[in-house]
N, C-alpha and C positions, 0 to 999 in steps of 0.2 A: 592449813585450815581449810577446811571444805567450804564450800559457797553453795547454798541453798536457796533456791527462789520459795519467793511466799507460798505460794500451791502446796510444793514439795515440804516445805517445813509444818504448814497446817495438819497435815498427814500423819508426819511425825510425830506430833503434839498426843493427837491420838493416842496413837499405837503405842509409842512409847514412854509418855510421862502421864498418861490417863489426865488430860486437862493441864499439866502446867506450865508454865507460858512461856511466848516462842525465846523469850531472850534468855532464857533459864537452860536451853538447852542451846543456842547459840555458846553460852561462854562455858558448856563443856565440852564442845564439840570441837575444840581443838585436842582433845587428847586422840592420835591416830590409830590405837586401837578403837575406841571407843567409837570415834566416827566410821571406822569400817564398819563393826555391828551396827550401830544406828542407822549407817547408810543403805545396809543392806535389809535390815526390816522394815525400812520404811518402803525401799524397791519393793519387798513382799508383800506388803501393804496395798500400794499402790494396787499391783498387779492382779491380787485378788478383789478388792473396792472394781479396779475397771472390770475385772470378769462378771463382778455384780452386776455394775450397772449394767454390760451388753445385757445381761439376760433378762431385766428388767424393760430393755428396752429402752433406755437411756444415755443413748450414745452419744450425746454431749458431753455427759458428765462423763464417760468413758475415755474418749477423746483428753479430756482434761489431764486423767489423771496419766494417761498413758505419754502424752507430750511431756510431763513433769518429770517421765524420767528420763525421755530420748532427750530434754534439752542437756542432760548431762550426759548419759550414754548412747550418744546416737546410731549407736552398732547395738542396742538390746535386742537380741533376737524375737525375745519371748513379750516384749514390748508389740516387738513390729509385728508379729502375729495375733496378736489382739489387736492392733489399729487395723490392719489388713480385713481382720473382720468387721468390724466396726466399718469400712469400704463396703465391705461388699452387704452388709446389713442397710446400707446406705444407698447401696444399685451403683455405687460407684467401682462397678467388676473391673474395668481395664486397670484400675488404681489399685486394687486388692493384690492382682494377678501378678504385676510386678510388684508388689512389697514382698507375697511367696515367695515368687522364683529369689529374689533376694536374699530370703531367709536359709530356703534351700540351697541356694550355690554356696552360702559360709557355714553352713550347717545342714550338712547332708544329711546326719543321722536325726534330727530334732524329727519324731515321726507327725507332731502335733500340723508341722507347717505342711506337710506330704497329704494329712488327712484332713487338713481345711480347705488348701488348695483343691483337692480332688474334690471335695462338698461344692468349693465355688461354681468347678465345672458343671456340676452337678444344676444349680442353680442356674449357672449360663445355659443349657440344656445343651455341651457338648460333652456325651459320656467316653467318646472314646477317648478323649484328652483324662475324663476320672479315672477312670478303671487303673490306670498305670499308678499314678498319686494314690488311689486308695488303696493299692496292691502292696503298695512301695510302703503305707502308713503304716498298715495291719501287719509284715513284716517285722518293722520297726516295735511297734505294741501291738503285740495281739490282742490286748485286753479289752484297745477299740470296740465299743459296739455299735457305736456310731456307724463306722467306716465299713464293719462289715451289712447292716443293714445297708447301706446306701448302697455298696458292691452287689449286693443280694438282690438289689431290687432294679439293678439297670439289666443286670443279668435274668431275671424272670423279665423285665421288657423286651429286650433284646429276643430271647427266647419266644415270647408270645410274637413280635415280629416274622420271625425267621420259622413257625411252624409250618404256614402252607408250602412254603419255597424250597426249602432248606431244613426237614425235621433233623438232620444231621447235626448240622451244628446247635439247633437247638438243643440236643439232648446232650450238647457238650457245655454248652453254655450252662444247664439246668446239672449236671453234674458235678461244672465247680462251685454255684452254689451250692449244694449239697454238703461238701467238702468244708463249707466256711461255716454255713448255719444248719449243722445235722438234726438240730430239735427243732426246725422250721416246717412244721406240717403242712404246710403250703406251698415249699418248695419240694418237698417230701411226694409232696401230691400231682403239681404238676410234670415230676420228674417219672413218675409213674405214667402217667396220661399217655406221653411225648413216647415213652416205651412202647407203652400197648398199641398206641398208633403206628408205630415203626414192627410189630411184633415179636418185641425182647420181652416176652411172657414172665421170663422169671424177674429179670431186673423189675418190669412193670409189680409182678406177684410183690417183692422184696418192698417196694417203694409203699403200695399201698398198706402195706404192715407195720412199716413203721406208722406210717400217718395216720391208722388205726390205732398205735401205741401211745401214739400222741396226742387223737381226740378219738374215745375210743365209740363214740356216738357219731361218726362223720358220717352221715346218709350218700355223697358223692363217693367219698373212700370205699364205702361197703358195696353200692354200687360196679364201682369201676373193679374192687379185686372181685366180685361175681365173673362179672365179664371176662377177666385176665384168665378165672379158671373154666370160663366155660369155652375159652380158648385154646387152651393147653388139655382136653376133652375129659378134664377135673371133675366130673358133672356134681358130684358128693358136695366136694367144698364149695361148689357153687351158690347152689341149694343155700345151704347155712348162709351162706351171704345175704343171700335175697330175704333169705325168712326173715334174719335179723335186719333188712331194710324195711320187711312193709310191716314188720312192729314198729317204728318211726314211721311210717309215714303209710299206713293202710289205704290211701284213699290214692294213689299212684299208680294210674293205667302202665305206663312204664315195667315198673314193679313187679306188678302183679304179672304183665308178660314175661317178663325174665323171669320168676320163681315157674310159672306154667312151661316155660322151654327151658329149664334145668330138668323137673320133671318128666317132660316126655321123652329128655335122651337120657334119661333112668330109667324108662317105663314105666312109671306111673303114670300113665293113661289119665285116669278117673280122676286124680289131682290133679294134671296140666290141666283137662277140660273146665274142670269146674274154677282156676285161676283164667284160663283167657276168657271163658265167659263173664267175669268179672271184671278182667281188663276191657271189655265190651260193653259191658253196662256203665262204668265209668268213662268211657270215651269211645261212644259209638262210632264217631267217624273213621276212624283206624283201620286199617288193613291186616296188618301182620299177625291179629289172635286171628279172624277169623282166616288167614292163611293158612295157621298151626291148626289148627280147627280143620281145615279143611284135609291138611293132613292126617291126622288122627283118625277121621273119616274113613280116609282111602287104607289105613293101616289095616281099619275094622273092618274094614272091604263094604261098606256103607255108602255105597256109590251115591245115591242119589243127595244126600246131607253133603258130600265130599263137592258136590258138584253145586250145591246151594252154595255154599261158605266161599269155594272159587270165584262164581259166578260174582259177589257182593263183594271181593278184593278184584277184580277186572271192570265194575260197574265207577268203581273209585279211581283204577288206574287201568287201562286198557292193556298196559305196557308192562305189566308183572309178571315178569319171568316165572317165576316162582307159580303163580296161579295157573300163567301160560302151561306150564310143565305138568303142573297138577292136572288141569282140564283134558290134557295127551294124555295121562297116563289113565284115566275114568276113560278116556274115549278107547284105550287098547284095551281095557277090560273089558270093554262093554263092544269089541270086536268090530268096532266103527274105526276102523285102521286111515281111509281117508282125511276122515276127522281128526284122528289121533296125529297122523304127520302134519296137519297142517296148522295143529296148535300146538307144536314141540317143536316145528320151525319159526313159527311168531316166537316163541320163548329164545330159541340160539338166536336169531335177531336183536332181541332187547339184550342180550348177554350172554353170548357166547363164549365164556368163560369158563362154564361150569358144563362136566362130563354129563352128569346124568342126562338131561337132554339129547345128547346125542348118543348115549347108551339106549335108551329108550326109542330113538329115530330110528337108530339099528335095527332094536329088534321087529319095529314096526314096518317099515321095509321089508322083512327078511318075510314075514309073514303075507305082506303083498307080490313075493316071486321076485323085489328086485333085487338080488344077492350083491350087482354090484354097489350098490348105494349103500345097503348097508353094512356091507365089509369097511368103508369108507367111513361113515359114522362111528362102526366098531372103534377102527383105526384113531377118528377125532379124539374118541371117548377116553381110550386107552393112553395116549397122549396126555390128552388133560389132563388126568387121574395121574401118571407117574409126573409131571411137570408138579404136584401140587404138594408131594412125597418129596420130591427133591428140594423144593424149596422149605419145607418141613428137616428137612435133614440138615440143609444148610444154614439155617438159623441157630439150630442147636450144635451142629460144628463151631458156627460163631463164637457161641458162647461158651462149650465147652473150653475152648482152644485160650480163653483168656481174656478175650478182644471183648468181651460184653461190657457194657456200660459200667456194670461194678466195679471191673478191673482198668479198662480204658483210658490212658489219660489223656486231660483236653489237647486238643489239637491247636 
């Protein structure tokens, strides 16, 4: 004969005899089939009543029901992973932690306890101790949504951490999420970002299309695949980017710069002007249209406009290379060579990175008699420029070769 406490038998009444009274099921409860099934729906009973209650937030009454059965089987696993929560819903985390590991060490394969436990840490705010338990849950069940959100989302933290330091492991971090939640436009997106920052053009192109496929109005998405193709020297698919950004959002000095410098490295002229002038009138204080501007200028050999537009991106930033560069190269036209080396050397100052500078120092020298200076600038010029090729080469070696992020696995 089985021995039921009052709790346990009130339960029963329920489930099993819809209202009829406890002694009624007492005096059949000696038959040993019988009490197996009643025993065991009532277990079921229980277990879903406390699943109620936690979510109810009534973990008293949870507590209740779940003690009703551990006082008879005090090895229920699926018991003690409900009380465990019911701990840890309670802040009582060091109690939870060992009721897990508990459940886990007699029951390895139970993925429920792998994917609380990992929630717990989760809660505790220690992810490196989740990541393994929710790895080990989602194994167990894929069908976790749970567990893969929580995974998804320490790993975009972790990732958003590890950007300025370390975008390596960032983009590995941002690729096994990928992996877990591929309809995730968010990680779709920042899995992109983290690319185009490192210059994995295509991986970055790939990322922003999906997250295009996934919200196909994303103003950031449309945005950033602009960029990836006006990177990759795309200018066409650029273009369409931007067009289809500033129909969302026409009022975006940003914007409107980017559709204007897709434009001019397609040679539309008479369209980039008329977008940075735009991006001008919506955010005057800006530099970079009236930069492009001043370019455009100097293409139409409109020296003195070339030399206003410079002039208003140096009055902003004294230190712009770019205008630096530009004000040299009005000054070699305009056979002011003095002038012209001595604002093409302010620019390799501010950023001596970039050949043209010193392609332009060259010929400005060569013109002043001093052949060896500007064999020497040649020389910088020439450097830079295949230094910039090679690294263009080796990027795409990279990723032909397999090793791109698409292919990649985490590290």
């Amino acid at each position: 004969m089985i021995v039921i406490n009052p709790c346990f038998a009130k339960r029963a009444m329920r489930v099993l005899f819809s209202g009829a009274c406890l002694c009624l099921y007492l005096a059949v409860a000696n038959l040993p089939m019988r009490a197996q099934v009643s025993g065991q729906a009532l277990r079921t009973s229980l277990l879903k009543d406390a699943g109620d209650a936690i979510a109810s937030g009534k973990l008293q009454d949870a507590e209740t029901d779940l003690q009703s059965i551990l006082d008879t089987s005090p090895d229920d696993y699926q018991a003690l992973d409900l009380l465990a929560i019911v701990r840890a819903q309670q802040r009582r985390e060091p109690e939870a932690e060992q009721i897990f590991l508990g459940v886990i060490k007699n029951h390895p394969e139970f993925a429920s306890a792998h994917i609380d436990l990992g929630l717990l840490y989760v809660q505790m705010g220690d992810s490196g101790k989740a990541v393994p338990q929710l790895q080990e849950g989602l194994q167990l069940a894929p069908e976790r949504t749970e567990a893969a959100s929580a995974l998804v989302g320490i790993w975009r933290e972790q990732a958003r951490a590890a950007l300025v330091s370390d975008p390596e492991k960032a983009l590995s971090l941002l690729l096994q999420a990928r992996k877990i939640a591929p309809s995730d436009a968010d990680v779709q997106f920042e899995f992109g970002m983290v690319a185009l920052r490192m210059n994995l053009l295509p991986d970055a192109v790939a990322a922003f299309q999906q997250t295009l496929k996934l919200r196909p109005d994303d103003p950031k998405a449309l945005y950033a695949l602009g960029r990836a193709f006006m990177q990759e020297a795309r200018y066409d698919d650029a273009r369409q980017q931007f067009v289809r950004y500033i129909a969302l959002r026409p009022d975006d000095a940003s914007g409107l710069y980017a559709l204007g410098n897709s434009d001019a490295m397609l040679e539309r002229s008479v369209e980039a002007r008329s977008e940075f002038e735009k991006s001008i009138a919506l955010a005057p204080v800006q530099t970079e249209s009236y930069f492009q501007l001043g370019l455009l200028d100097l293409k139409a050999h409109d020296l003195d406009s070339a030399t206003k537009n410079f002039n208003r991106v140096l009055a902003r930033d004294s230190r712009h290379a770019g205008a630096l560069a530009g004000m040299g190269r009005v000054a070699f036209e305009e056979k002011k060579y003095d002038e012209s080396a001595d604002f093409l050397r302010r620019s390799i100052a501010s950023d001596d990175a970039s050949y043209e500078p010193h392609y332009y120092l060259g010929l400005t020298y060569a013109r002043m008699g001093r052949k060896q200076d500007s064999d020497e600038q040649f020389q910088i010029a020439t450097r830079l420029e295949h230094e910039q090729l090679e690294k263009e080469r080796t990027v795409l070696t990279i990723l032909n070769s397999g090793t791109s992020a698409n292919t990649q696995d985490s590290k």
